[in-house]
C-alpha positions as CSV (number, residue, x, y, z in Angstrom):
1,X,0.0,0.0,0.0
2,X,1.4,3.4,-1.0
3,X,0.6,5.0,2.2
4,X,2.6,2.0,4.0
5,X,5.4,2.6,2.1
6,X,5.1,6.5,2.3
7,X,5.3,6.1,6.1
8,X,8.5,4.0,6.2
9,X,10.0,6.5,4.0
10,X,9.0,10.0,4.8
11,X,5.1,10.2,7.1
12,X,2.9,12.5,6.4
13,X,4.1,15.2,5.2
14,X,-5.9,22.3,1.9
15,X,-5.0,25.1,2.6
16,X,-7.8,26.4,4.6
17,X,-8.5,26.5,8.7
18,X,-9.9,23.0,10.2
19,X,-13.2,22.4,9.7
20,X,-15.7,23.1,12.2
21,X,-19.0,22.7,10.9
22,X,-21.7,19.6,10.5
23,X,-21.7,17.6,7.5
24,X,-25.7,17.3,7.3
25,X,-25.9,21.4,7.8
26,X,-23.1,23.3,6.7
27,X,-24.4,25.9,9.3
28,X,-24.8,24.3,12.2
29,X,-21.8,24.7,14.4
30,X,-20.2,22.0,16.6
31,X,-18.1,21.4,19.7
32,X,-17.2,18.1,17.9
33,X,-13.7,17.3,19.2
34,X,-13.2,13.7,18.5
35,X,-9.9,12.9,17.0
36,X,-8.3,10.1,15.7
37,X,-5.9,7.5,17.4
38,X,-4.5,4.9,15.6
39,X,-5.3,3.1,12.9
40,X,-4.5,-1.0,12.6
41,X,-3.9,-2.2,9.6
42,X,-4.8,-5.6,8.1
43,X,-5.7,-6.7,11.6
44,X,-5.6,-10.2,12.4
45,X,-3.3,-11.1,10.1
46,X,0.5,-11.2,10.2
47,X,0.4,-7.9,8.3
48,X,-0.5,-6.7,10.7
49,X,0.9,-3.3,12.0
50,X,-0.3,0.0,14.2
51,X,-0.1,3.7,13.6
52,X,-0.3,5.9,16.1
53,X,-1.8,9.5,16.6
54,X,-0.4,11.5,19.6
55,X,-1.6,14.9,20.6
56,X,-1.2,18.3,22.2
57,X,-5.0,19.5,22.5
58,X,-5.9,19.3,18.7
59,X,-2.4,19.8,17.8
60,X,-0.7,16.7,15.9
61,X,2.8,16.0,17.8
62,X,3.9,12.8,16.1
63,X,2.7,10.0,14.2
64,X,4.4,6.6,15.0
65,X,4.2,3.9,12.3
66,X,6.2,1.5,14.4
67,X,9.9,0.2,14.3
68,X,11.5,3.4,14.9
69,X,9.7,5.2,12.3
70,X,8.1,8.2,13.6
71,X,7.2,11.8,11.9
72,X,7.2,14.6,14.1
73,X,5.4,18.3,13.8
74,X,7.0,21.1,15.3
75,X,5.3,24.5,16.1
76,X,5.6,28.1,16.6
77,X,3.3,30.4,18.2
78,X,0.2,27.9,17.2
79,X,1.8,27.8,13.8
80,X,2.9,24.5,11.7
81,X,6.3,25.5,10.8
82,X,8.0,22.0,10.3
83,X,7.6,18.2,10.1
84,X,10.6,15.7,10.7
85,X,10.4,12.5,9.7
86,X,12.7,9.9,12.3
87,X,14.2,6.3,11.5
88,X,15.1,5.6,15.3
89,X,15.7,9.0,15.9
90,X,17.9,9.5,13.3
91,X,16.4,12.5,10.9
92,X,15.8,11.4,7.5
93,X,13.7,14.0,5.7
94,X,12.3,17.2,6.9
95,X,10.3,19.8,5.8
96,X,10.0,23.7,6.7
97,X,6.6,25.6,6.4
98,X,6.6,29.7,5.4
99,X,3.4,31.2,5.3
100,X,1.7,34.7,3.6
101,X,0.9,37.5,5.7
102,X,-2.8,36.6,5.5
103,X,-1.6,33.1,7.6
104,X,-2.1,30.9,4.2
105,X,0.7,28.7,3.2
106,X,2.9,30.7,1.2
107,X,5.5,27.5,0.2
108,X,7.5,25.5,2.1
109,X,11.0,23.3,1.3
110,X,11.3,19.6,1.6
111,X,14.8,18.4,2.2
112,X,15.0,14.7,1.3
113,X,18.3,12.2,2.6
114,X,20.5,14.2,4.0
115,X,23.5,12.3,2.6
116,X,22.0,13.5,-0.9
117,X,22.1,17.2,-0.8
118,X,18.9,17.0,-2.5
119,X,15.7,19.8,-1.9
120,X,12.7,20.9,-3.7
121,X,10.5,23.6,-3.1
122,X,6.8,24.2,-3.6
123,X,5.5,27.9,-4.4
124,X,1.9,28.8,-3.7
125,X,-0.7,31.2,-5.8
126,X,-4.1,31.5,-5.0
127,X,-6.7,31.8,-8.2
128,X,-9.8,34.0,-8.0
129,X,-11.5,30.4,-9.4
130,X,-11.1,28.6,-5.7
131,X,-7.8,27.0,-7.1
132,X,-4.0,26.9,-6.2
133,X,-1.1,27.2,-8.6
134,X,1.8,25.4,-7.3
135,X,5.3,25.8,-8.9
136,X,8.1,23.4,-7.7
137,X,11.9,24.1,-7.9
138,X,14.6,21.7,-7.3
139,X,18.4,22.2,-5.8
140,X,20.2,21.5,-3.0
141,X,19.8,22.0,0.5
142,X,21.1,25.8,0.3
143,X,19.3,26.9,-2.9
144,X,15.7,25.8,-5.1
145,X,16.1,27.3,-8.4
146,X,15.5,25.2,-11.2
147,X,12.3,24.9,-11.8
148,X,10.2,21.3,-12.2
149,X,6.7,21.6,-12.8
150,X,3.5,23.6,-12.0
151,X,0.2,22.2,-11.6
152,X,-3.2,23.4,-11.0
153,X,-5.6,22.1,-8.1
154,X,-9.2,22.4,-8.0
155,X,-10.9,22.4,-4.7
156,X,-14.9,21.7,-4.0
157,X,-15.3,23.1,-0.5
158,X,-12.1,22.0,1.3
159,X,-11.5,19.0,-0.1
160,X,-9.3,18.8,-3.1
161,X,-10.7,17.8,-6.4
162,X,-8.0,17.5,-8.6
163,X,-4.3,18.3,-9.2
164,X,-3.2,18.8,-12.5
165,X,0.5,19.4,-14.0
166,X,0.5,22.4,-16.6
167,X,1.7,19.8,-19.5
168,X,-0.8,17.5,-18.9
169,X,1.4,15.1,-18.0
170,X,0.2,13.7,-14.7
171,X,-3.2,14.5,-13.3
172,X,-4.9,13.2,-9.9
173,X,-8.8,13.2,-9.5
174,X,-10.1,12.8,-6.1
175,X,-13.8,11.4,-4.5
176,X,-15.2,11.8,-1.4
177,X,-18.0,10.4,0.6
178,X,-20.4,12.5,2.4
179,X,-19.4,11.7,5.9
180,X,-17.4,13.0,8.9
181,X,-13.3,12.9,7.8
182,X,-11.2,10.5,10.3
183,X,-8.6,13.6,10.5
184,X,-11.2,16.6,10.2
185,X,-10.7,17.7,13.5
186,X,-7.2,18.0,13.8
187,X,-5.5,21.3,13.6
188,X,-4.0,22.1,10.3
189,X,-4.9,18.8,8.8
190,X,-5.6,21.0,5.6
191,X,-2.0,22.2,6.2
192,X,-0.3,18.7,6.1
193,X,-2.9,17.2,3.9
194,X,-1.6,19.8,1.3
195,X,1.7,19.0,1.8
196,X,1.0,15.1,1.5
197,X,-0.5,15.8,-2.0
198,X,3.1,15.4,-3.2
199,X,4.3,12.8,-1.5
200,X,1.3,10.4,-0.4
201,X,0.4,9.8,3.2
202,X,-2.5,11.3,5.3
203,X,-4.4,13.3,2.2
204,X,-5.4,10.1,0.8
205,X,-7.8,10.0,4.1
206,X,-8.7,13.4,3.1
207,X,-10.0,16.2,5.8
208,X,-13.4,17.6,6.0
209,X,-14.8,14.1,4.4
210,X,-13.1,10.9,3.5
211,X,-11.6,9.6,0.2
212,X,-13.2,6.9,-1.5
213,X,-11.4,6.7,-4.8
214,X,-8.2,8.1,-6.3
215,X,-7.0,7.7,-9.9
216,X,-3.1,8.5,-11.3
217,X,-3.1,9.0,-14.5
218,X,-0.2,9.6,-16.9
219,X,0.0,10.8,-20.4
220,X,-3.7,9.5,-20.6
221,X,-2.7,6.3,-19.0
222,X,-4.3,5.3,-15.4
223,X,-1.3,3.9,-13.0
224,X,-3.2,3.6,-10.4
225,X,-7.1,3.8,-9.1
226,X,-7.2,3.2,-5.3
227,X,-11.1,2.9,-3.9
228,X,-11.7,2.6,0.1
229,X,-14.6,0.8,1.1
230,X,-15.9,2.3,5.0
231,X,-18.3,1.2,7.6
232,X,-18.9,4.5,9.8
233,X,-19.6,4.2,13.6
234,X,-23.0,6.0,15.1
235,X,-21.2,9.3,14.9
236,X,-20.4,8.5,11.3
237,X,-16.6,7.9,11.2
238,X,-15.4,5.7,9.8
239,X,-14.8,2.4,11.5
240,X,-13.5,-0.1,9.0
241,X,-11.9,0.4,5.8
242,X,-10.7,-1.4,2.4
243,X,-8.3,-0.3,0.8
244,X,-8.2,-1.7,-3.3
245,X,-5.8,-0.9,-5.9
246,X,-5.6,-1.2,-9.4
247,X,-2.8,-0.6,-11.4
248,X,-1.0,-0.1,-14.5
249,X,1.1,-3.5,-14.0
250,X,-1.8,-5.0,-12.5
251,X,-4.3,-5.6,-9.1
252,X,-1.9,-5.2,-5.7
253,X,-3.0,-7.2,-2.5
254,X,-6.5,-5.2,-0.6
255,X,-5.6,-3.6,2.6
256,X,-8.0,-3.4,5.7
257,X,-7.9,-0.6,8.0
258,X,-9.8,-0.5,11.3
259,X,-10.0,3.7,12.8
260,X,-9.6,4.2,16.7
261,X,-11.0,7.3,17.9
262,X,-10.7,9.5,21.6
């Protein structure tokens, strides 16, 4: 599963506020604080592996996948201003946050294996159309200045829709159900989840609902299409999940997910 393999390499790494209001009325305000804290994977079996959630109110400290691996998010005067991803507490990957003066995320760097000297940097432009241009640069760790690509993503409320690159190239289209989002209430889960569109890892849970399909596609061919089957609990999270891919080189193994809430 990609997300597995995202968090053994580098966890979780849109750009609105958290969400606060009820799925059935838009309006309706709530003092809903439940939060997610681990979800087991393919339980039962001898897959079978634990990721944990751990707190600071709402705040998301750390996310522990297990055998050392363990992403951390670091803070500054309420602000998300860095995530480090840990292999036994040795620092793998990290990435630094920089926001606009209006408090939306302005870009932010991701330095990848520090014995590599590699970086790349993703740029931020808000569109009068409720869409973000993002323009990526690539260097080393002390300068970002040859450019990669820029892509458009569309949003529908706060969850995103669809990231496109501006050569066609590469395009990722998003569904959602109509439920309550396992991560909604954490803060700056829009934050992180727009970070993860790059890399994998939490935004394929989404935010304000969850993700039932996503589809790859590349130069008009589909790599991958990933669907995620849920039960919800009486609050309607979800409780169960099944995770199914399809791709390019053929069907991969389903993944079950079971969601733990406090």
């Amino acid at each position: 599963m990609k997300l597995k393999q995202f968090l053994l390499i580098a966890l979780s790494i849109t750009f609105f506020t958290c969400n606060t209001e009820s799925v059935d009325n838009p309006d309706e305000e709530t003092t809903d604080s439940t939060l997610i804290k681990k979800i087991v994977y393919d339980k039962g079996t001898a897959d079978e592996y634990t990721v944990t959630f751990n707190y600071d109110g709402n705040k998301l400290i750390s996310v522990d996948a297990g055998d050392g691996y363990i992403t951390k998010y670091i803070y500054e005067n309420d602000k998300l201003i860095r995530i480090d991803d840990l292999d036994s507490n040795d620092l793998q990957t990290y990435v630094t946050i920089q926001y606009n003066l209006d408090e939306t995320l302005g870009s932010y760097i991701i330095f990848f294996e520090k014995d590599n000297d590699h970086a790349e940097k993703h740029i931020f432009t808000y569109n009068s159309d409720n869409t973000m241009t993002e323009s990526v640069y690539y260097g080393t760790y002390a300068v970002q200045e040859t450019f990669s690509y820029s892509s458009i993503n569309t949003f529908e409320g706060k969850n995103i829709m669809n990231e496109k690159w501006d050569d066609d190239s590469i395009e990722y289209i998003y569904t959602y159900d109509d439920k309550k989002g396992a991560l909604r209430n954490i803060q700056h889960i829009d934050i992180i989840n727009l970070i993860s569109v790059d890399f994998g890892g939490l935004a394929e849970y989404g935010s304000v609902n969850n993700v039932t399909s996503l589809k790859e596609i590349q130069d008009g061919t589909v790599n991958y299409f990933d669907e995620y089957e849920y039960t919800y609990d009486n609050n309607e999270y979800p409780k169960t999940s099944i995770y199914k891919t399809e791709s390019r080189w053929g069907p991969e193994e389903d993944t079950t997910m079971a969601f733990f809430y406090e």
